[in-house]
Rosetta silent file (secondary structure, phi, psi, omega in degrees, C-alpha in Angstrom):
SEQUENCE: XXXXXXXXXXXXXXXXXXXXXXXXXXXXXXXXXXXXXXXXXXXXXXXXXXXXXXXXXXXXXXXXXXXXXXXXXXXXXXXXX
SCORE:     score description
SCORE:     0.000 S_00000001
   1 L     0.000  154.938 -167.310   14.059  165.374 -168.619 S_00000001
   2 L  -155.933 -157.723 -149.836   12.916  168.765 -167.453 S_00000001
   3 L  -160.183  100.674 -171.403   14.130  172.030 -166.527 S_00000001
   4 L  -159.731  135.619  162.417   13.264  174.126 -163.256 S_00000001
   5 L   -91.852  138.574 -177.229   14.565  177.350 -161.265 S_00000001
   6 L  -142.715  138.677  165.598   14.735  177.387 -157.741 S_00000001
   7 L   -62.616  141.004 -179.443   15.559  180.423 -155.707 S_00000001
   8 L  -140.781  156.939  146.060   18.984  180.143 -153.227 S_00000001
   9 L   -87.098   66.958 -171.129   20.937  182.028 -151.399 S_00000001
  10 E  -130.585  140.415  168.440   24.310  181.477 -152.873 S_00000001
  11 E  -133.282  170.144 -163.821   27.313  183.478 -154.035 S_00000001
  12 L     5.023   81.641  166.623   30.157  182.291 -155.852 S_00000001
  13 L    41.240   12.389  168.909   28.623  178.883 -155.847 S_00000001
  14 E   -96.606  149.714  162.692   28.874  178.875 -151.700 S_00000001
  15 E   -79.267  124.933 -175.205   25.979  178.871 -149.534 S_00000001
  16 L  -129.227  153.512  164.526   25.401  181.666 -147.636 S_00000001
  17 L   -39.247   94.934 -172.621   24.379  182.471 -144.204 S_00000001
  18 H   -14.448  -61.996  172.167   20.299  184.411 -143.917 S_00000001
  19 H   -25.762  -47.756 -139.358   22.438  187.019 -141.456 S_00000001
  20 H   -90.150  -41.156 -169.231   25.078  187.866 -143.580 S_00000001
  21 H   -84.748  -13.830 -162.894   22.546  188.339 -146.734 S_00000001
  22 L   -89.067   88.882 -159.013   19.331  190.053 -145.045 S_00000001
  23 L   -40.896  166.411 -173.536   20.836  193.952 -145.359 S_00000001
  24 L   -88.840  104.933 -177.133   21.566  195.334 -142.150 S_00000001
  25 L  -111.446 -173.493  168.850   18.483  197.414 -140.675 S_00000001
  26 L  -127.564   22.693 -176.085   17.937  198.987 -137.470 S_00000001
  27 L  -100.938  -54.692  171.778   14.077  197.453 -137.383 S_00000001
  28 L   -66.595  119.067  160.331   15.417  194.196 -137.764 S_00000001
  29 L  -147.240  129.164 -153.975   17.022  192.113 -135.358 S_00000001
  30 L   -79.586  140.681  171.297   18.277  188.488 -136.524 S_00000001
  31 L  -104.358  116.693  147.393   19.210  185.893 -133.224 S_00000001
  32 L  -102.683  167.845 -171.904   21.368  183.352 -134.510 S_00000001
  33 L    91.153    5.330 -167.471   22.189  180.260 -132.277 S_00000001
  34 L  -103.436  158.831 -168.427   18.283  180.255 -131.122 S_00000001
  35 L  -150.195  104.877  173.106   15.755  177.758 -131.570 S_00000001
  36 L   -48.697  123.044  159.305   11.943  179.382 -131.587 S_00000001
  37 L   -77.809  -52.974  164.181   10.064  176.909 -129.527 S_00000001
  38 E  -179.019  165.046 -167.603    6.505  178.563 -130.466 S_00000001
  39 E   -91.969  140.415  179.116    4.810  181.813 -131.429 S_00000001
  40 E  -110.314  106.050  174.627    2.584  183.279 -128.885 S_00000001
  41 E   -61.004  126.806  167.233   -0.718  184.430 -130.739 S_00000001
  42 E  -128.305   98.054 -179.225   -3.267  187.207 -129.291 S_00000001
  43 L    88.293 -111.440  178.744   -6.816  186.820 -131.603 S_00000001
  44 L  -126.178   12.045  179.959   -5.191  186.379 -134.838 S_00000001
  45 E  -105.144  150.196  179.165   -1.720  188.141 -134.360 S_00000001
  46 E   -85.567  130.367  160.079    1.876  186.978 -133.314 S_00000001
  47 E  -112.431  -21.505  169.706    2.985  189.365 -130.483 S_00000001
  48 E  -153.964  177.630  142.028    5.922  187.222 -129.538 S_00000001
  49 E  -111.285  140.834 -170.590    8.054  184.131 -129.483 S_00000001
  50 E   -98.288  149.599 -145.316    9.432  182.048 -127.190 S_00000001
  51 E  -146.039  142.944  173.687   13.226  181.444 -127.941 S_00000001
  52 L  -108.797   95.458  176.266   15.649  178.636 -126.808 S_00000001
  53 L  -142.537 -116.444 -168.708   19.471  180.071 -126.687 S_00000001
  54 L   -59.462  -60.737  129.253   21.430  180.019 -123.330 S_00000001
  55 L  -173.468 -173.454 -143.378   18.153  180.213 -121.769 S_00000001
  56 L   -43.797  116.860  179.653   14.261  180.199 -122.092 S_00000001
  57 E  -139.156  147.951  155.464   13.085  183.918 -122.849 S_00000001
  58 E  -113.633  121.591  170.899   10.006  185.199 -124.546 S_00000001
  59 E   -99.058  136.860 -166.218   10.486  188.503 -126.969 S_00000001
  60 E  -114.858  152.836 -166.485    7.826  190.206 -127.828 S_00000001
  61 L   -79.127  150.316  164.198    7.415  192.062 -131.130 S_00000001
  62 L   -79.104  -52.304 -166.171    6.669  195.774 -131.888 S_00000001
  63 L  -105.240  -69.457 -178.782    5.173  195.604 -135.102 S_00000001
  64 L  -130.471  160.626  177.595    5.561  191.923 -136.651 S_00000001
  65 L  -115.912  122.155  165.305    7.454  188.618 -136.306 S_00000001
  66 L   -94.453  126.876 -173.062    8.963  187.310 -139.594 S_00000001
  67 L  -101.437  103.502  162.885    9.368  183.373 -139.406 S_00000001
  68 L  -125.741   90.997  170.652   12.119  181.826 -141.411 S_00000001
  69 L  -112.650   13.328  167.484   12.646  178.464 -140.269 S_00000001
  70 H    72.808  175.300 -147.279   12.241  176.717 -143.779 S_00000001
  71 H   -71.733   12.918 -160.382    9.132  175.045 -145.011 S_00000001
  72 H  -109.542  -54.254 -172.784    9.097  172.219 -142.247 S_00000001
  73 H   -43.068  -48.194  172.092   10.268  174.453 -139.336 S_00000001
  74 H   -63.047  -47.120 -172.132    8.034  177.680 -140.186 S_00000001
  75 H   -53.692  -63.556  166.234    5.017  175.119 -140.578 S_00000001
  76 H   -24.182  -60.379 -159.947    5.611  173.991 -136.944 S_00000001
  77 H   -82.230  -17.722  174.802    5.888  176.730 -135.554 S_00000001
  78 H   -79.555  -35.268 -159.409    2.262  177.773 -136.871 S_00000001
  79 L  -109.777   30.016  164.273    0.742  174.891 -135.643 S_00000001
  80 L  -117.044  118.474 -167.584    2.086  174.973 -132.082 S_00000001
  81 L  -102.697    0.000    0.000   -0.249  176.890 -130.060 S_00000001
């Protein structure tokens, strides 16, 4: 038997939604309903991603792209050139 903490996003025992917890910035802007298809790389930087929602767009970043697609999803998405 053993014993181990693992960070969640849960309140009162519910799971909650990245959106709803990721404070509200004006830098930031979350898409839900979208499904990254793949990061488009210049050298060794992300300048955009191409996005799946109604339909096919690429957005391209000012500064950085933060990837949270969970460890299988993010991982993909690196290794699709």
């Amino acid at each position: 038997m053993g014993y181990a903490e693992f960070a969640s996003n849960s309140y009162d025992r519910k799971r909650q939604w990245v959106a709803k917890c990721y404070p509200r910035r004006k830098n930031v802007t979350i898409w839900a309903d979208t499904l990254a298809s793949r990061l488009i790389i210049e050298g060794e930087k992300v300048v955009a991603v191409e996005v799946i929602g109604k339909r096919k767009k690429v957005v391209r970043a000012r500064k950085e792209v933060l990837v949270c697609s969970g460890p299988i999803g993010s991982l993909k998405l690196l290794l699709l050139r």
